[in-house]
C-alpha positions as CSV (number, residue, x, y, z in Angstrom):
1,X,51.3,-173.6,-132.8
2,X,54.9,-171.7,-131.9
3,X,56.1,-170.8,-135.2
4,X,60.5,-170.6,-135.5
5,X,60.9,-167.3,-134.9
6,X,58.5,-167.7,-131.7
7,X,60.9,-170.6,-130.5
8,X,64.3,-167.9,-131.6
9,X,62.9,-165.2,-129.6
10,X,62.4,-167.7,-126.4
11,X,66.0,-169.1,-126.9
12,X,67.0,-165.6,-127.3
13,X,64.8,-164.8,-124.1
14,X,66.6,-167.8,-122.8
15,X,70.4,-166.9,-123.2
16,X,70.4,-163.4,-122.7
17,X,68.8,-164.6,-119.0
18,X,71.9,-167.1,-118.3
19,X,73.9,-164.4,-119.7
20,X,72.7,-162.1,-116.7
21,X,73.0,-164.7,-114.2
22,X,76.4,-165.1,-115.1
23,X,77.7,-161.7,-115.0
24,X,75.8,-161.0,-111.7
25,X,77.7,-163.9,-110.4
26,X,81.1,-162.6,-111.4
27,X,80.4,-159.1,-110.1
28,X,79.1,-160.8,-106.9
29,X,82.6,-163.2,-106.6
30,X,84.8,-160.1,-107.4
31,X,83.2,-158.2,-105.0
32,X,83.6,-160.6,-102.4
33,X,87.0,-161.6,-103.5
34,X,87.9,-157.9,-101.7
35,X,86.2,-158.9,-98.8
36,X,87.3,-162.1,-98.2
37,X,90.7,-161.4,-99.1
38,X,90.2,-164.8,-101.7
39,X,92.9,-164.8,-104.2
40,X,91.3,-167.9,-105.4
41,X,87.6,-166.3,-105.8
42,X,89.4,-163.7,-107.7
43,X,91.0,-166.3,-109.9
44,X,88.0,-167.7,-110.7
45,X,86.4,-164.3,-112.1
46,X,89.3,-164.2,-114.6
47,X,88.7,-168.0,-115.9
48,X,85.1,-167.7,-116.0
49,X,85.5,-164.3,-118.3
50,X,85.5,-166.4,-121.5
51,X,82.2,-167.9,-120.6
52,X,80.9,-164.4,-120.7
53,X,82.2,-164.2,-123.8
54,X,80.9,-167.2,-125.4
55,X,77.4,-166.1,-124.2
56,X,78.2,-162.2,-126.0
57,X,78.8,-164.5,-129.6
58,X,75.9,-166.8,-129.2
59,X,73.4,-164.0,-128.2
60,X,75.1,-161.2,-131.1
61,X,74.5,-164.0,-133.5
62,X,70.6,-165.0,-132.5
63,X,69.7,-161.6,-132.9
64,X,71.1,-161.0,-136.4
65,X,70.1,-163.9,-136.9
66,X,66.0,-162.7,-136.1
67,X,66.5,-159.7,-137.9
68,X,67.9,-161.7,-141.5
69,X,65.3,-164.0,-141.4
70,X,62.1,-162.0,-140.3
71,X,60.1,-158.7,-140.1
72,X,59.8,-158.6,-136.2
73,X,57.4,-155.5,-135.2
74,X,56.4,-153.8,-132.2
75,X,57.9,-155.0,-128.6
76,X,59.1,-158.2,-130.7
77,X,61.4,-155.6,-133.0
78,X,62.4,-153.4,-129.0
79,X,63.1,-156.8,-127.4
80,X,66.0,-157.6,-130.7
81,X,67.0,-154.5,-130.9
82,X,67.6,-154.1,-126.6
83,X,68.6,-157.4,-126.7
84,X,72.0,-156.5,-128.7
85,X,72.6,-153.5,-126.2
86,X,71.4,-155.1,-123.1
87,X,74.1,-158.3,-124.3
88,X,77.0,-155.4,-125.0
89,X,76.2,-154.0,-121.7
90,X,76.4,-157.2,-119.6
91,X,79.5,-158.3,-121.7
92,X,81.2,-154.7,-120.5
93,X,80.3,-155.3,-117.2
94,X,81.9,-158.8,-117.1
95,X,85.0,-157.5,-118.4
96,X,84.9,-155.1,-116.0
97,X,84.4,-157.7,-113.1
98,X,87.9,-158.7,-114.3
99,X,89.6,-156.2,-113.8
100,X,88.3,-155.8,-110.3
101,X,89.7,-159.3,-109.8
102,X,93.1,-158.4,-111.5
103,X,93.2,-155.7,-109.9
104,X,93.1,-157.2,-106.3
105,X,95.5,-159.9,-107.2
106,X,98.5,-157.5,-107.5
107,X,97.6,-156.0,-103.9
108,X,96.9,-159.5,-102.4
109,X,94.9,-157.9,-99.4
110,X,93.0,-155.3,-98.4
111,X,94.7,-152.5,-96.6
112,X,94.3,-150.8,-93.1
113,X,92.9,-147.3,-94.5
114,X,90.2,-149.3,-96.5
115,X,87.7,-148.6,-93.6
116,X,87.8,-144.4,-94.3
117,X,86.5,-145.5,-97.7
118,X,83.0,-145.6,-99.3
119,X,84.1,-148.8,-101.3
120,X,82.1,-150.7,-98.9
121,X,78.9,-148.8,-99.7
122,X,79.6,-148.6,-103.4
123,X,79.5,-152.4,-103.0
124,X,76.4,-152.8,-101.6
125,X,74.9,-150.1,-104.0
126,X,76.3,-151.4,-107.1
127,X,75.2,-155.1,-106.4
128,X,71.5,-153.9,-106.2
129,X,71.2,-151.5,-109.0
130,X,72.6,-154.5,-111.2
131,X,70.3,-157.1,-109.6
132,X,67.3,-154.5,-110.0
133,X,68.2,-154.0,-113.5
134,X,69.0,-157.4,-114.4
135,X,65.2,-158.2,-112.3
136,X,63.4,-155.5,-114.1
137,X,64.4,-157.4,-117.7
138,X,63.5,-160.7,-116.7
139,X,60.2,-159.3,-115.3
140,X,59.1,-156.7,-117.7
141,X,59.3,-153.7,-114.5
142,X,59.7,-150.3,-115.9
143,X,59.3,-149.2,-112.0
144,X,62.2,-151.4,-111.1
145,X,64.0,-150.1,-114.0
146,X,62.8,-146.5,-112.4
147,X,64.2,-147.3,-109.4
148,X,68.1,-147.9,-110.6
149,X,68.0,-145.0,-112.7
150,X,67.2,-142.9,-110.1
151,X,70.2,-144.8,-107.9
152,X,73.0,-144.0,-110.5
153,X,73.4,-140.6,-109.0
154,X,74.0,-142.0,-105.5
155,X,76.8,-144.3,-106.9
156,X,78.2,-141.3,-108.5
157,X,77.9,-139.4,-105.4
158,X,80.0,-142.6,-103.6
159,X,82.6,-142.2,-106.4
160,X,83.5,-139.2,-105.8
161,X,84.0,-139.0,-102.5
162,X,86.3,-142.4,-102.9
163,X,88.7,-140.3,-104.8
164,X,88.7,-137.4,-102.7
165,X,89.5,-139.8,-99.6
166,X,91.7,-141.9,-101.3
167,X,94.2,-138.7,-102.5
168,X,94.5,-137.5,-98.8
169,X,95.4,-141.4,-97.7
170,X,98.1,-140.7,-100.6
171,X,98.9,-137.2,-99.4
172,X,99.3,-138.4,-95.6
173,X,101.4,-142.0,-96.1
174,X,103.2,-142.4,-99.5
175,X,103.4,-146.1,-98.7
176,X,99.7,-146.2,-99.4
177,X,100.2,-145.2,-103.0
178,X,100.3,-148.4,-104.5
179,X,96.9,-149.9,-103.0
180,X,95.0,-146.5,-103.1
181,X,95.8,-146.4,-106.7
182,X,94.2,-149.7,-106.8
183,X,91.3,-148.8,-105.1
184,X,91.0,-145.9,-107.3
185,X,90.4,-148.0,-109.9
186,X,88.0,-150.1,-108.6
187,X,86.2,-147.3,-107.1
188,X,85.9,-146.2,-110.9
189,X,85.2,-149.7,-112.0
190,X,82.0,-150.3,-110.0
191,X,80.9,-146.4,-111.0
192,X,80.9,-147.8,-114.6
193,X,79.2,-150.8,-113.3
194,X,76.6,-148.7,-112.3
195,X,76.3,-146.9,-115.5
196,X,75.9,-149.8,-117.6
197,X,72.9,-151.1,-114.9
198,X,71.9,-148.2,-115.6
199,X,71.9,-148.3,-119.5
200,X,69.6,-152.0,-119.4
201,X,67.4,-150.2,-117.1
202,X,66.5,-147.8,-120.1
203,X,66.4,-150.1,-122.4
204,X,63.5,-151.8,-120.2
205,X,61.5,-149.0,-120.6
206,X,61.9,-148.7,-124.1
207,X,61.1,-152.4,-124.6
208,X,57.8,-152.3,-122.5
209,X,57.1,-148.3,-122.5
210,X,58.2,-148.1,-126.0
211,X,59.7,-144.9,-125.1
212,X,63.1,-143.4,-125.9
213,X,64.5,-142.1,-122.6
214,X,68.2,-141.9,-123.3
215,X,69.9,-138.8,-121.8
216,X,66.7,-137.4,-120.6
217,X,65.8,-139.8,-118.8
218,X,65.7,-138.0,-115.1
219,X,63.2,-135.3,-117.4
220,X,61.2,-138.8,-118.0
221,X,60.9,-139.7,-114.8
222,X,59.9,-136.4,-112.9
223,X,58.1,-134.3,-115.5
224,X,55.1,-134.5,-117.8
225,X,56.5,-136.2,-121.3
226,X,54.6,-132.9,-122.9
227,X,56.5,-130.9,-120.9
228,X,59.5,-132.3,-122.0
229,X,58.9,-132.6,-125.4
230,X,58.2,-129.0,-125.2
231,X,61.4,-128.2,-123.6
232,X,63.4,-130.4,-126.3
233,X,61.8,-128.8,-129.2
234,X,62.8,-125.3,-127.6
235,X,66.5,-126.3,-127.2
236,X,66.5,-127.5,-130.8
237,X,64.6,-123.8,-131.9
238,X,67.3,-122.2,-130.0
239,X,70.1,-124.3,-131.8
240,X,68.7,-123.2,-134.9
C-alpha cells in the first residue's frame, strides 16, 4: 500500500518531468525561432516563460514540503535534495530561452555573416546535451549523464570561437555591430545553457551513484576515485 509521502515523491517525480518537457520545448522554439526567422515562435517563448515559472513554485514547494513532513533517507533524501537544484537549473535555463527570444525580436532576422558562425553547431550541440541530460533524469543513466559532461567542453570550445568570429565581422563592417552584438549574446546564452545541462547531469550521478562529483567531475570520470581522493587530500595538505 503507497503510503503519502510515496504518492509526494511520484507527483514530485511527476512535475519536475513536465517541468523538463517544457523548458526543452522553449529552448527548441527559440532555437528555431533564429532559424525560421518566426517572430511569432519567438513570441510564444516569452508568453510561455510564466508557465515555467508556475512549475519552479509548485515543484520548490513539494520538496519543502517532503522534507517538513518526513525523514526521507538514501536516494529518496538525493532525489529531494537534486530535485530543488535540478528545478533551479531548468527554471534558469527557461529564462534564459527568453532572452534568446528577446533577443532576436529586436534584430527581426538573421543576418548575411551568420553563416561564418558556429551558432549553428552550438545549436545542434546544445539541444542534445539538454535532451541527454533531461533523458538521463527521467531514466536513471549515469552514462547518459557521462556523456553530456564530457560534451560541455565542446560547447565551450564553440563559444569561443563565436566571439572571436563575431569581433572580426565587427572589425570589417561597423554596420554589423548591432546583430553581432546580438549574436554575441546568444552565443553566451546557449554556453550557459550548456552549463546548466551540465549541472542536472551531475546531479544524476549523485542521485543514482550517490557520489559528489561537483568540480571534479572530469577527475570522476577518467581516473580511479582512490586516485582522486588521493590527489584531493594532497591539495588540502598542501593548503595547510
Amino acid at each position: 500500500m503507497e503510503t503519502h509521502f510515496d504518492i509526494q515523491l511520484a507527483k514530485l517525480r511527476t512535475r519536475l518531468f513536465k517541468m523538463c518537457s517544457l523548458v526543452d520545448e522553449q529552448v527548441q522554439l527559440a532555437l528555431r525561432a533564429i532559424e525560421e526567422e518566426d517572430l511569432l515562435l519567438a513570441g510564444t517563448v516569452v508568453v510561455r516563460d510564466k508557465k515555467v515559472d508556475k512549475y519552479d513554485v509548485k515543484i520548490e514547494k513539494i520538496c519543502q514540503k517532503l522534507f517538513a513532513l518526513n525523514q526521507p533517507v538514501a536516494m529518496d533524501l538525493r532525489l529531494i535534495m537534486s530535485a530543488m537544484t535540478i528545478n533551479t537549473n531548468l527554471e534558469r535555463i527557461g529564462d534564459i530561452a527568453v532572452n534568446i527570444a528577446e533577443n532576436f525580436i529586436l534584430i527581426k532576422k538573421k543576418p548575411a555573416f551568420l553563416e561564418k558562425t558556429k551558432i549553428n553547431e552550438m545549436a545542434v550541440l546544445v539541444k542534445e546535451m539538454l535532451r541527454n541530460a533531461i533523458d538521463s533524469f527521467i531514466q536513471n543513466d549515469p552514462k547518459l549523464a557521462e556523456k553530456v559532461i564530457r560534451t560541455d567542453d565542446e560547447l565551450d570550445t564553440l563559444n569561443a570561437e563565436n566571439h572571436r568570429i563575431l569581433i572580426e565581422i565587427m572589425k570589417e563592417d561597423k554596420e554589423n555591430i548591432e546583430a553581432a552584438v546580438a549574436f554575441l549574446v546568444t552565443s553566451r546564452s546557449m554556453e550557459r545553457i550548456g552549463d546548466h545541462a551540465t549541472n542536472i547531469a551531475e546531479d544524476v550521478f549523485f542521485i543514482v551513484e550517490a557520489e559528489l562529483i561537483k568540480h571534479k567531475y572530469e577527475k570522476f570520470l577518467f581516473a580511479q576515485v582512490e586516485e582522486v581522493d588521493k590527489e584531493i587530500d594532497a591539495e588540502d595538505n598542501g593548503d595547510d
